[in-house]
C-alpha positions in Angstrom: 146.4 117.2 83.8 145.2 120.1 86.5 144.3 123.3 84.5 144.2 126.8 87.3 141.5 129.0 86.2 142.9 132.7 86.9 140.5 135.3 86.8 142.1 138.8 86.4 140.1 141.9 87.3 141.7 145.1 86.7 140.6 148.1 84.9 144.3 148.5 82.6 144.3 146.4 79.2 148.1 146.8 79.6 148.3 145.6 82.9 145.8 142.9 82.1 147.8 141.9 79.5 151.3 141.8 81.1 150.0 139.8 83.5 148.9 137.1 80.8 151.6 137.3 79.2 153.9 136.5 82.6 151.6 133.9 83.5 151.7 132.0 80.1 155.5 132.5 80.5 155.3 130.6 84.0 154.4 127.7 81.4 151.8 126.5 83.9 148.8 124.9 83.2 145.9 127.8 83.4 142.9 128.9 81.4 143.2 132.7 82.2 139.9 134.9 81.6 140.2 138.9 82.1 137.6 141.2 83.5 138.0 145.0 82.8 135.8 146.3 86.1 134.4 144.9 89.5 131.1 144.6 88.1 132.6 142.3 85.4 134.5 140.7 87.4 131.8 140.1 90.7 129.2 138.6 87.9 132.0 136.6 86.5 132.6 135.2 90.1 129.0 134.6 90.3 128.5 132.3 87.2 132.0 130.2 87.1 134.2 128.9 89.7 138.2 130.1 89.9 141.1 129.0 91.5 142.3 132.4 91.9 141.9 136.0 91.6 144.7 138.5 90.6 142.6 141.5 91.4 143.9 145.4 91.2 143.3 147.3 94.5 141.7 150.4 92.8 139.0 149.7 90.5 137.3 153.2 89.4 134.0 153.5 91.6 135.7 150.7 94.1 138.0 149.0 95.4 139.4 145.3 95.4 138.9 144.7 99.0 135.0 145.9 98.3 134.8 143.1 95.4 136.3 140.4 97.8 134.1 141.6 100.6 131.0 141.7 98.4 131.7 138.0 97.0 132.8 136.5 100.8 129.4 137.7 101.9 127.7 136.2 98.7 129.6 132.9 99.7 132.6 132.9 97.2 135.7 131.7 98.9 138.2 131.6 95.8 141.5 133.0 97.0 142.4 136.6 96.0 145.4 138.2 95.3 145.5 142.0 95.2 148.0 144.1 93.2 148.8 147.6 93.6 150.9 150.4 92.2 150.8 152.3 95.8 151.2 149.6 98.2 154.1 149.1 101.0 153.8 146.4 103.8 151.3 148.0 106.0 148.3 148.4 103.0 149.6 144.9 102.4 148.8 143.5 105.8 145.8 145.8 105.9 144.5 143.9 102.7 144.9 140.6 104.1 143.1 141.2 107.3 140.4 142.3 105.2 140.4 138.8 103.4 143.2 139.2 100.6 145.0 136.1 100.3 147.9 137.9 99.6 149.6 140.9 98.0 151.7 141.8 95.6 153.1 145.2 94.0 152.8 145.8 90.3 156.4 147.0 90.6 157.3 143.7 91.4 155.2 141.6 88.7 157.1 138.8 87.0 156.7 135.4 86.2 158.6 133.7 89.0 156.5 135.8 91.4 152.8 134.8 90.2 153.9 131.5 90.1 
């Protein structure tokens, strides 16, 4: 069996922990490790490999598009996924041109959507 390794980077323990509980209730295999800021997360990134990213867009001191931009230079290609609480469509697109692999609103976090 596959296992996903999902790294989540966001600065909220609540929002972290909604989204663990919505993946676990994708019933999914994943192994899903948490990192409270970008410098937690970027070393994380640096010393284990990930099939994807849920990173928040606003991180205190920087944002998630820094984070992917510092690790794409650094030669990390993992897939990110950026959330955001003040997002519409044209942030959205904005973050993808910038090397998101996609976007989605913490408005709209559920299971069926971070499956």
């Amino acid at each position: 069996m596959i296992v996903e390794r999902i790294l989540v980077i966001d600065d909220d323990e609540d929002y972290r922990f909604l989204i663990k509980d919505l993946l676990a209730a994708a019933e999914l295999p994943m192994e899903i490790e948490e990192a409270s800021s970008a410098s937690q997360g970027i070393k994380t990134l640096k010393s284990q490999n990930f099939d994807c990213v849920l990173i928040d867009y606003i991180i205190p001191g920087i944002t998630g598009l820094d984070v992917i931009k510092t690790l794409k230079e650094a030669g990390n290609h993992t897939p990110f996924i950026m959330l955001t609480a003040f997002g519409d469509d044209d942030l959205g697109n904005e973050m993808i041109k910038q090397g998101a692999f996609d976007f989605i609103s913490k408005a709209d976090l559920n299971k069926d959507i971070l499956k």
